[in-house]
C-alpha positions in Angstrom: 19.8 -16.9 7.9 21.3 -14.2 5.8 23.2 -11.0 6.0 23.2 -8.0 3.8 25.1 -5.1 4.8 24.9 -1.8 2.7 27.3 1.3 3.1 26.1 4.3 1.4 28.3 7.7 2.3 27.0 10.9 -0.7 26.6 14.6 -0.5 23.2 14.3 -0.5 22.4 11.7 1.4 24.8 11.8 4.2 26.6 8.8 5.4 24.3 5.2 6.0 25.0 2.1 7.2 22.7 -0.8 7.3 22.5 -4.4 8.1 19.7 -6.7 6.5 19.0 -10.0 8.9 16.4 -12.6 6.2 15.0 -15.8 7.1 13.0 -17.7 4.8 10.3 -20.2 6.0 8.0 -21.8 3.4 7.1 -18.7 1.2 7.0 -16.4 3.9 10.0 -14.3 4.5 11.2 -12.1 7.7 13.9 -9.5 7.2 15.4 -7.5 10.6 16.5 -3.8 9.0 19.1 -2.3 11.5 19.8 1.1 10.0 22.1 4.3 11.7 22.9 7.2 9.3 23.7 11.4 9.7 20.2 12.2 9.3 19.0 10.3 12.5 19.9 10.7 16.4 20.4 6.7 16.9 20.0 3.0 15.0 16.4 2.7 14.1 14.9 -0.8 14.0 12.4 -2.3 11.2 11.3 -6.3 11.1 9.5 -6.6 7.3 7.3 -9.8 7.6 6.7 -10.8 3.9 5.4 -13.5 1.6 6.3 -15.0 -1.9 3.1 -14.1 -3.8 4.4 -15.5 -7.5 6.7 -16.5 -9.9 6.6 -15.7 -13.5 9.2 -14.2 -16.1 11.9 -14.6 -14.0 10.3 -12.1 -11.4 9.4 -12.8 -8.0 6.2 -10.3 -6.7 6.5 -10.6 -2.7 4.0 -9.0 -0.6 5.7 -7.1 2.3 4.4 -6.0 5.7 7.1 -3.7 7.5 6.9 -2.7 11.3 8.6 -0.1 12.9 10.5 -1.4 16.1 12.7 1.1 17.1 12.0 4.5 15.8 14.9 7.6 15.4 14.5 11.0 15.5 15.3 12.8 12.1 18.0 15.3 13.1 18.5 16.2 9.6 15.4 15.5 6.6 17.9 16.4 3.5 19.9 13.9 5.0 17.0 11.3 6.3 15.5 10.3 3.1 16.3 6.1 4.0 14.9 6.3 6.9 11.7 8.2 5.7 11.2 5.9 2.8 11.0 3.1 5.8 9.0 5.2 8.0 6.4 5.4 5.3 6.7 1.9 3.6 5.9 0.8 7.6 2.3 3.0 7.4 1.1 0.5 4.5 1.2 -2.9 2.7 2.8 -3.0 -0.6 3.6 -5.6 -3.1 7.2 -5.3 -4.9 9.1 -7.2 -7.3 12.5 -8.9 -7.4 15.0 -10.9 -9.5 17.2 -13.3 -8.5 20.4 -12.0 -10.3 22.8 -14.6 -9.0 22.4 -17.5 -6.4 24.7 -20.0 -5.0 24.1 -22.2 -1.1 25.8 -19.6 0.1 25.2 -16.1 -1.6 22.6 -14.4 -3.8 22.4 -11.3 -5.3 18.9 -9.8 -5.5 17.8 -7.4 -7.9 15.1 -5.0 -6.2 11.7 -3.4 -6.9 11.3 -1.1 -9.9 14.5 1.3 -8.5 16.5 -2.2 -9.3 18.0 -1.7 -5.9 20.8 -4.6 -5.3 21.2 -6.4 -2.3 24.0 -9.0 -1.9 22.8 -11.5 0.8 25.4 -14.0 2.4 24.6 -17.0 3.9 25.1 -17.2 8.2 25.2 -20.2 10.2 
């Protein structure tokens, strides 16, 4: 398993904290999304159960299927936009893509889909 944690405190978009739980089991992937911020009453829950579509360029596409496990209640929308952005991603199927910018046994560092979003994931035991 991995862990990705992710801090994000602006003017705009309030103060966010998630944690990123990612399993990988023969081209399928499952990640847990445990995310709490100012724009929600309490931790919302998501479980994204993906695949590894292709490989080409040095790009990854992955096919993602995200479920909504715990639902918040948006207390604040200016503030909320992470946890709409789930809430929506969870009402359809989607295909991104990622890069690989950095990989070790123990850490990689993803670049992704087309906001280049990075995630640093550390290896658990």
């Amino acid at each position: 398993m991995f862990i990705s944690k992710l801090h994000v405190h602006s003017q705009s978009k309030g103060l966010w904290n998630s944690l990123i739980k990612l399993t990988f089991d023969h081209g399928n992937y499952t990640s847990d999304v445990y995310l709490e911020g100012s724009g929600i009453d309490e931790m919302a829950i998501f479980r994204d159960k993906g695949k590894i579509l292709n490989y080409e360029n040095g790009y990854y596409t992955l096919y993602s299927d995200v479920e909504i496990l715990q639902q918040a209640k948006v207390i604040n929308l200016k503030e909320a936009e992470l946890y709409t952005r789930l809430l929506f991603s969870s009402k359809q199927n989607f295909s991104y893509k990622s890069k690989i910018i950095y990989e070790d046994r123990n850490i990689f560092i993803l670049e992704i889909g087309k906001n280049k979003h990075i995630h640093m994931f550390i290896r658990q035991e």
